[in-house]
C-alpha positions in Angstrom: 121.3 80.2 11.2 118.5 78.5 8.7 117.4 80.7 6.4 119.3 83.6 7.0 122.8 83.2 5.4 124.2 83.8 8.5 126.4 81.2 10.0 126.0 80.7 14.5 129.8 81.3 14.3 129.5 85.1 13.1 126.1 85.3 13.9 123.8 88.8 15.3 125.6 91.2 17.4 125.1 89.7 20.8 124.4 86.2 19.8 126.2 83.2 22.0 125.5 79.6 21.6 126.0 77.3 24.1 129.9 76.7 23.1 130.5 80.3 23.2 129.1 80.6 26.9 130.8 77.5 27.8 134.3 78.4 26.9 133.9 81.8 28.4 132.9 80.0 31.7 136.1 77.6 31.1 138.1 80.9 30.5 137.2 83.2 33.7 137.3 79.8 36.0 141.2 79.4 34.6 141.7 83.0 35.0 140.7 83.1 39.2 143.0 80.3 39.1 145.8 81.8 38.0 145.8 85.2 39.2 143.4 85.0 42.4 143.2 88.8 42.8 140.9 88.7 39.5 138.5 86.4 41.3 136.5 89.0 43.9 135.2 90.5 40.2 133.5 87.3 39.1 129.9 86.8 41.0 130.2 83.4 43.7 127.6 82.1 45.7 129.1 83.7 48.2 128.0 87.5 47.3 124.4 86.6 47.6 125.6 85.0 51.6 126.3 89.0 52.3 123.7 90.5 49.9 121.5 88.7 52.7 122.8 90.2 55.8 123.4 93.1 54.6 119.4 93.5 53.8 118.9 91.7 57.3 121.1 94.7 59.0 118.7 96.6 57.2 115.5 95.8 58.2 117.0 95.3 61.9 118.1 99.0 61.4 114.9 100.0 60.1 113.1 98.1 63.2 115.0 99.9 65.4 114.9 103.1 64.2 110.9 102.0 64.6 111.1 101.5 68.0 112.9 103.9 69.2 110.1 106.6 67.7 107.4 104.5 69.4 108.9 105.2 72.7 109.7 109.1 71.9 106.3 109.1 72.0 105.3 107.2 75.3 103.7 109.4 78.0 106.2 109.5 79.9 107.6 112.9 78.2 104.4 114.4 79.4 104.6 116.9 82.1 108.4 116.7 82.7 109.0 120.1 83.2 112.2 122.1 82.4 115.6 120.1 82.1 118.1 120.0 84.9 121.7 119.5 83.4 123.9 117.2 84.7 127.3 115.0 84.8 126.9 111.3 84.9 130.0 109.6 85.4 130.7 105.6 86.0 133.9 103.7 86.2 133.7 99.6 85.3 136.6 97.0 86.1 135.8 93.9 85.0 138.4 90.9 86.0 138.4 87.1 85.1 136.1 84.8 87.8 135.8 81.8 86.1 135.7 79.6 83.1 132.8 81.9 80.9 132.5 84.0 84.4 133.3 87.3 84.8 133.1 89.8 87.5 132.7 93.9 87.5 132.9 95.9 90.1 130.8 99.2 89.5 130.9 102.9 90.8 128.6 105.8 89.7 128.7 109.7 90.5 126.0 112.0 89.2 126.3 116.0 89.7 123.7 118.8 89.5 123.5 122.3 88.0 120.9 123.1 90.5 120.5 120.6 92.9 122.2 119.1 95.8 125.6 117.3 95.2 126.5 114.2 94.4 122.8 113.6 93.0 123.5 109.8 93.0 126.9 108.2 94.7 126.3 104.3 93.9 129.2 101.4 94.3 127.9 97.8 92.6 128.7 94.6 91.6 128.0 92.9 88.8 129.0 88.8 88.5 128.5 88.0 84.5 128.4 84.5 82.8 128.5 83.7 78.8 125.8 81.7 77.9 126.3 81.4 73.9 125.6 84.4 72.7 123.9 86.1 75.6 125.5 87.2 78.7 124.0 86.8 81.8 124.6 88.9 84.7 123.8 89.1 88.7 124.2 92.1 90.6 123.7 94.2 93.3 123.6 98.5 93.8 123.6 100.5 96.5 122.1 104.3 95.7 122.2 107.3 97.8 120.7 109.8 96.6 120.4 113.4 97.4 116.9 114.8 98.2 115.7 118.2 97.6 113.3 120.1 100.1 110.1 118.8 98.3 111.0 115.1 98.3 112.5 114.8 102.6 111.3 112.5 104.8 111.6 113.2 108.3 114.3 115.6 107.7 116.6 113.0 106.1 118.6 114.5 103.2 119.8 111.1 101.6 117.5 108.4 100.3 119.4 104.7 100.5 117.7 102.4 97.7 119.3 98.7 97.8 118.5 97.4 94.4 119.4 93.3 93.3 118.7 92.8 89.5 119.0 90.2 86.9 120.3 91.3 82.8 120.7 89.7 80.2 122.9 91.3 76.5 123.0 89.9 73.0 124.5 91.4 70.2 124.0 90.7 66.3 127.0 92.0 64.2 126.8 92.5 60.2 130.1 93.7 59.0 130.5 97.7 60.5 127.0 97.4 62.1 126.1 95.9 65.7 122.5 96.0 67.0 122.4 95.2 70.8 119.5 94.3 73.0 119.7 94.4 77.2 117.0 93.8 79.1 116.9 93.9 83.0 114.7 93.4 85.7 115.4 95.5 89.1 114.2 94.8 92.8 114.2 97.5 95.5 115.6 95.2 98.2 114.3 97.7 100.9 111.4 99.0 99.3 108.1 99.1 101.1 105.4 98.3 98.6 105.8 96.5 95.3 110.0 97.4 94.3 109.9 95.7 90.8 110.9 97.2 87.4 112.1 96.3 84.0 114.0 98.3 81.5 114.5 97.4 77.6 117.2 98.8 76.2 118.0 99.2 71.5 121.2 100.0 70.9 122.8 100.3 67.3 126.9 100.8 66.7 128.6 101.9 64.0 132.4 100.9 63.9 134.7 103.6 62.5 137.3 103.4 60.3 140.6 105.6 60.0 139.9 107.4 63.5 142.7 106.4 65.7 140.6 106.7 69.3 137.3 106.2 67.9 136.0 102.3 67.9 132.5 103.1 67.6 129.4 105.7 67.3 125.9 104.7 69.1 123.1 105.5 69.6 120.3 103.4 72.2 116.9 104.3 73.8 116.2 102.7 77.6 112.5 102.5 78.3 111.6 101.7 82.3 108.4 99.8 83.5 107.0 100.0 87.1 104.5 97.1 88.0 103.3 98.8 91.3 101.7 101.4 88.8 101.4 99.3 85.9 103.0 101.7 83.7 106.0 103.2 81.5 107.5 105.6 83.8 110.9 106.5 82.2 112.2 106.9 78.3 116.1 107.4 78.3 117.8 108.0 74.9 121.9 108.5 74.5 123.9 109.2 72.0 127.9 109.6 71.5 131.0 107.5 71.1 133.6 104.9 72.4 137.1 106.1 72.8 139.9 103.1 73.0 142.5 105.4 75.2 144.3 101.7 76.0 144.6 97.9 75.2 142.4 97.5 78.3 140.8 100.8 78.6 137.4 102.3 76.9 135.5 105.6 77.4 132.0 105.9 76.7 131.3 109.9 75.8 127.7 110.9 75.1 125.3 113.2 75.6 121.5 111.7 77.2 118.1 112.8 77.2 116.3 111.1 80.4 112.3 111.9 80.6 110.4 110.9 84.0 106.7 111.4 84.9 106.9 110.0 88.7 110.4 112.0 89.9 112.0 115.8 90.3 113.5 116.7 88.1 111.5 115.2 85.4 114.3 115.6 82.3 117.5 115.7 82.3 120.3 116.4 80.0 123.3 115.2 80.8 126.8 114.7 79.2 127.7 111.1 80.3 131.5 109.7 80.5 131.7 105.7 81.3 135.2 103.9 81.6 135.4 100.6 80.8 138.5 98.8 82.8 139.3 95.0 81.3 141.3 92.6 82.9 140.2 89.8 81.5 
């Protein structure tokens, strides 16, 4: 360096010139070549790829997190009254219809604490096609459900609710996170006045790792719409995890909240188990 008596070559602690950073580049580039393990410590292009997901996972999280305390605090927790509790159980078998098409045949049995039995005894069918990354689904329930003394009609005990609706899922995976989004649009087949409703449904999953039987933990929030009323009538949150018991078989365990303002009882909580059959 000019001046200082000090030559670039053993210059100030610290100092590089250009040839010095150059031949350290040339080094490190030789050494990923000839022992690859040594390459996942040198910074590529490639680390800022996954830097950027994971802070898009983020803010996803965070928006969902959002949400879901937006609609905690929709009216329809208002005036619910005390909890029943409750078993919600459902059994899926899904089987290979076509090229992308798949079809899943559906049964649902829900039990009461305190009111008459089976609360709910529904069979459906679901037929599901993949569209990219959505899948779109077509299907059909058919709900009896047990009335209590307040809610009978002419003496009957069972209500029978005919119910076609149209779903749609998409899923965005970063690494051990999954955000889900399912939206759905129901129409009382047998209804007498205005039978339409739509439900939006957040779900975020967590894949674990070193648990045997456990795939995932979740967490989602279900909010229900009613355009006779013009209103949110129903908030629905769960929370639990997926069992893999087979190759083909899954079981859903979690515990749900449900809040209603237009129905007896108005909450529920209810442990919930969901088997998920796959023969595809």
């Amino acid at each position: 360096m000019p001046g200082t008596g000090i030559s670039a070559e053993r210059g100030l602690p610290g100092y590089r010139t250009a040839a010095h950073v150059g031949g350290r580049t040339q080094r490190l580039a030789g050494l990923c070549r000839e022992h690859p393990e040594a390459a996942r410590w040198v910074p590529t292009k490639g680390a800022n790829g996954e830097e950027k997901q994971i802070r898009r996972a983020t803010i996803l999280l965070h928006g969902y997190i959002a949400v879901c305390a937006c609609t905690a605090a929709l009216p329809v927790r208002a005036a619910t009254g005390a909890p029943d509790t409750q078993l919600w159980t459902e059994l899926d078998v899904t089987g290979n219809l076509a090229t992308n098409t798949t079809i899943t045949g559906i049964a649902r049995v829900r039990l009461s604490e305190s009111l008459p039995n089976p609360t709910l005894a529904s069979p459906g069918v679901d037929v599901n096609y993949k569209a990219g990354e959505w899948t779109l689904s077509a299907g059909y329930r058919y709900d009896a459900t047990a009335e209590h003394e307040p809610e009978t009609v002419g003496g009957k005990t069972v209500k029978i609710s005919q119910v076609a609706l149209l779903m749609g899922k998409r899923a965005w995976r970063f690494g051990r996170n999954t955000l889900a989004v399912r939206l759905r649009m129901d129409d009382t087949i047998n209804a007498s006045s205005n039978p339409y409703r739509a439900r939006i449904r957040l779900e975020y999953r967590w894949a674990t790792e070193g648990l045997r039987w456990v795939s995932y933990l979740f967490t989602n929030d279900e909010v229900f719409y009613e355009f006779q009323d013009q209103k949110w009538f129903r908030n629905r949150f769960r929370a639990g995890a997926n069992l893999k018991l087979s190759e083909r078989t899954d079981l859903d365990v979690f515990y749900q909240r449900q809040d209603s303002n237009n129905s007896t009882p108005g909450a529920i909580n209810a442990l919930g188990l969901t088997a998920s059959v796959s023969f595809e």
